[in-house]
C-alpha positions in Angstrom: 21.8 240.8 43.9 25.7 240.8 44.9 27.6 237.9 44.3 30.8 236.5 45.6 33.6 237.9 43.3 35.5 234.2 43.4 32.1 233.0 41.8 32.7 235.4 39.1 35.8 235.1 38.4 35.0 231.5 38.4 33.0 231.6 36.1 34.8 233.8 33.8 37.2 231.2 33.5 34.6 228.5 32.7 33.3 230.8 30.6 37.1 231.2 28.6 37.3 227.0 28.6 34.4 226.8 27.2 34.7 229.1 23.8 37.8 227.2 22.4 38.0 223.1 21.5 41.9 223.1 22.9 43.3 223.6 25.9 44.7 227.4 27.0 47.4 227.9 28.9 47.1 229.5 32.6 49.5 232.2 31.3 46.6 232.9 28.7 43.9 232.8 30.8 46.2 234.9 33.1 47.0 237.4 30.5 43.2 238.2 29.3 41.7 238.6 33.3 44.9 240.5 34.7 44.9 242.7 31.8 41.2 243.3 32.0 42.3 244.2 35.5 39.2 242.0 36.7 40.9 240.7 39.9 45.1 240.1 40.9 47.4 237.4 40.5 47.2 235.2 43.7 43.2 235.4 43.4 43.4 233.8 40.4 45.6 231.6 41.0 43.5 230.4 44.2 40.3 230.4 41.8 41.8 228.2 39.2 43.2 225.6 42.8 39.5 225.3 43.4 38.3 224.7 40.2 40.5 222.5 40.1 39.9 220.4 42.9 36.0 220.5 42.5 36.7 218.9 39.2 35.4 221.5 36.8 38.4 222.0 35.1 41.8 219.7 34.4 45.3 220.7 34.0 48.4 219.0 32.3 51.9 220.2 32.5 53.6 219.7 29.0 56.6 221.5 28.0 56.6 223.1 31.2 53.3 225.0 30.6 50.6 224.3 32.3 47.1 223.4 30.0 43.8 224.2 31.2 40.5 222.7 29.8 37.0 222.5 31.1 35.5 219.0 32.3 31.9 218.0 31.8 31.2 218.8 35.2 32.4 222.6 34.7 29.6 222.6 31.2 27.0 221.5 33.4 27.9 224.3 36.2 28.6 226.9 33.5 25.0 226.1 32.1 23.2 226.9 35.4 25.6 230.1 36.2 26.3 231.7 32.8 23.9 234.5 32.9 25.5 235.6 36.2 28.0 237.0 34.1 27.8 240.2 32.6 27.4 241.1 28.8 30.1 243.2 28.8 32.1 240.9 30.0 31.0 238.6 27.4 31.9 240.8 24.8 35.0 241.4 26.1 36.4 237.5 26.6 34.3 237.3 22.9 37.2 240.2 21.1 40.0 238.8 23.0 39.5 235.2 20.7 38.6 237.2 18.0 42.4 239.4 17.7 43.6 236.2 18.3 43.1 235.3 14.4 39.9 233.9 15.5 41.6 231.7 18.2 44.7 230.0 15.5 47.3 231.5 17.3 46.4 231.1 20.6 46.2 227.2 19.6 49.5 227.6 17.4 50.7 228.6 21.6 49.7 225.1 22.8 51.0 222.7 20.2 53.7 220.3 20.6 56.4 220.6 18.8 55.8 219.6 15.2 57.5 216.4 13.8 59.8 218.6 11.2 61.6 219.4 15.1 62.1 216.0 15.5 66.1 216.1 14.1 66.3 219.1 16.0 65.1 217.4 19.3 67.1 214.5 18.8 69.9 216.4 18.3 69.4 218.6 21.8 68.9 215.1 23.5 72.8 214.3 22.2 73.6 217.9 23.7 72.5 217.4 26.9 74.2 213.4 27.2 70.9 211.1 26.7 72.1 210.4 24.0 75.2 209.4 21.9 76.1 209.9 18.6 75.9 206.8 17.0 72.5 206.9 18.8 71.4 210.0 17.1 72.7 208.5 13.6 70.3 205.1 14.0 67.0 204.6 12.0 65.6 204.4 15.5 67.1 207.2 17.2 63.3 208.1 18.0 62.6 205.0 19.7 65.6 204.8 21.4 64.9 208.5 22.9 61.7 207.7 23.8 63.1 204.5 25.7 65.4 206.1 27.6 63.4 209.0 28.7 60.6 206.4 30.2 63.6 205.0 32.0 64.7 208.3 33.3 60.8 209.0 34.2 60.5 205.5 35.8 64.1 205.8 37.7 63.0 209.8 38.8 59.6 208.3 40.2 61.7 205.4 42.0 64.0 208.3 43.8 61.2 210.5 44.7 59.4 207.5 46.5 62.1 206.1 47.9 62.8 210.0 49.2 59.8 209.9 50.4 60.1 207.1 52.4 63.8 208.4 53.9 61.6 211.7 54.9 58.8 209.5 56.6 61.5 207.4 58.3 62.8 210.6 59.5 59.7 212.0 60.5 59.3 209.1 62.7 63.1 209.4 64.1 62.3 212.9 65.0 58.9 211.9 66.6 60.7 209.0 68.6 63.7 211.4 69.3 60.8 213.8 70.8 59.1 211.0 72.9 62.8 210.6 74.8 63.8 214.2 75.4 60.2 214.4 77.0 61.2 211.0 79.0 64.5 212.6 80.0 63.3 215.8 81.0 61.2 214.0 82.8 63.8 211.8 84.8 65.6 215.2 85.4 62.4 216.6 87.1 62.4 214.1 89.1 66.0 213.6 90.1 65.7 217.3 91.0 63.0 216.9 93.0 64.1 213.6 94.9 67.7 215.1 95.4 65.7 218.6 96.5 63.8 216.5 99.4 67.0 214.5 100.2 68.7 218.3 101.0 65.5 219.3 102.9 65.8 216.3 104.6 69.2 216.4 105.9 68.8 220.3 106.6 66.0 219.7 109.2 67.9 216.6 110.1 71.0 218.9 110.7 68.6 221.3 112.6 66.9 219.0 114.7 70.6 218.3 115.9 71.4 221.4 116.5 68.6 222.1 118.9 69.0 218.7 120.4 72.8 220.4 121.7 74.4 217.3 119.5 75.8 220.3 116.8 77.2 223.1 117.6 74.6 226.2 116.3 78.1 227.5 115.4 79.7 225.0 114.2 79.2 225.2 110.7 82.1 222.6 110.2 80.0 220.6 111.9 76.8 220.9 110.3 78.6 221.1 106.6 80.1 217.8 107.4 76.5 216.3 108.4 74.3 217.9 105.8 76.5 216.2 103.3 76.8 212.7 104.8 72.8 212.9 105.5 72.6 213.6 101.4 75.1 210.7 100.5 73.8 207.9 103.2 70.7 209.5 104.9 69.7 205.9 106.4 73.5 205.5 108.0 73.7 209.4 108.9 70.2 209.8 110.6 71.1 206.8 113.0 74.9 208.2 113.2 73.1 211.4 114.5 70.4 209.8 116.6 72.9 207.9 118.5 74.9 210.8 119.4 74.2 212.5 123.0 74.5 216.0 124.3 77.9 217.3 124.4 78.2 219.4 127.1 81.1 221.2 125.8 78.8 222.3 123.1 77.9 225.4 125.2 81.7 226.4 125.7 82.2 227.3 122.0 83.6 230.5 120.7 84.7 231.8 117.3 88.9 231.8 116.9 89.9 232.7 113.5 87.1 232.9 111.3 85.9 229.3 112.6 84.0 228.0 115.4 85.8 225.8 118.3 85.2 224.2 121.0 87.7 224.8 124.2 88.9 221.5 125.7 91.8 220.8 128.3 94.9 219.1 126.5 94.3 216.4 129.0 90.4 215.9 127.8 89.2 213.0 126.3 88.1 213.0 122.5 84.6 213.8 122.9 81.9 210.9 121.9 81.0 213.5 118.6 84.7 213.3 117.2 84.3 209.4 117.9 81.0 209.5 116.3 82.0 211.3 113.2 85.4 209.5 112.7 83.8 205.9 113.3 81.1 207.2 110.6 83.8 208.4 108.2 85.6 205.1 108.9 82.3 203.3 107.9 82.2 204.8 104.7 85.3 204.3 103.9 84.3 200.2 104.7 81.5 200.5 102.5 
């Protein structure tokens, strides 16, 4: 029966853990399945992910390597599943710990450093400024290293969480930054709208005007000067307007110029819309 190839090469891996007593490496692991040409890269990496978060295998960084090693959990699964894989593969994972001098220098790989290094350590730690000479010279240069490098760990950990926190402050800056340019745009919506009615207001306003013979239907002077008073004071406007009778010399207008007029004798009175429009003007102008 077909099986899932992730199971497989799950279980391969397992199957690895499981025939040494140290840790491998993921590069070792890496090195035996991608040369066996058994699956690519990224799959591996994404089987060894699971694995490792359903617990059936553990990893530890050291020395910027990171160790792989089966957990109880895996033995038991590796029990149930190990005849799902094949002999030859078997045979094959069997020979690649057997070149490996019977699996010495694959663990040689995954040692620390041994303590005959330990001069040579110290003396990289003077190299790179953790510590000073005199340091390096004391009978406790060892302690003193390892003091210092917890305080470096312990000051790190402090930065990263307080980093942490800065980004979570930010996030929530950025949410609440958000939340008002939503709120704003809103507000403009309806500021557009409102000031969209006020202009449809004052247009029909104007109209209604105009076909009342209070406007001149070619005075566009006229109607200019209304449609924006209506838009600045509609309340003051309207009655301005409403107030306003007939003119009768409406229907004596002609276009001079470019511009609508209105013929009147030089002995005419100011008509009651000029005394209309400057006594609105001049209320405005009170206001």
């Amino acid at each position: 029966m077909l099986q899932d190839p992730l199971t497989l090469y799950k279980l391969i891996v397992l199957y690895m853990l499981n025939r040494v007593t140290f840790p491998l490496t993921a590069a070792q692991v890496s090195d035996f399945i991608l040369g066996k040409e058994y699956t690519n890269f990224l799959t591996l990496q994404q089987v060894i992910n699971e694995l490792t978060d359903a617990g059936m295998i553990a990893t530890q960084s050291i020395r910027n390597r990171t160790h792989l090693s089966i957990t109880a959990e895996g033995k038991e699964t590796l029990n149930f599943f190990e005849n799902r894989i094949g002999d030859t593969i078997k045979q094959e994972i069997d020979s690649y710990f057997q070149e490996n001098d019977n699996n010495e220098s694959l663990k040689a790989e995954n040692q620390p450093a041994s303590t005959s290094n330990k001069n040579m350590d110290i003396k990289q730690l003077q190299d790179i400024g953790i510590l000073t000479a005199d340091e390096v010279k004391a009978a406790n240069a060892e302690t003193i290293a390892l003091d210092k490098l917890k305080k470096m760990k312990s000051d790190s950990e402090a930065k990263s969480e307080e980093l942490e926190a800065t980004k979570k402050k930010l996030t929530d800056k950025e949410g609440e930054l958000t939340k008002c340019q939503k709120e704003l745009d809103g507000y403009k919506d309806e500021i557009k709208a409102a000031r969209d009615n006020t202009e449809a207001q004052a247009k029909a306003k104007v109209e209604e005007a105009v076909k009342a013979g209070k406007i001149g239907p070619k005075d566009e002077s006229a109607q200019a000067f209304w449609q924006k008073a209506l838009e600045d004071d509609f309340v003051t406007a309207s009655k301005q307007i409403d107030a306003m009778g007939a003119n009768p010399a409406l229907s004596t207008e002609k276009v001079a110029g470019g511009k609508t007029v209105t013929e009147k004798k030089e002995d005419e009175e100011e008509s009651g819309f000029d005394r209309l429009t400057a006594a609105f003007n001049e209320e405005l102008k009170n206001d």
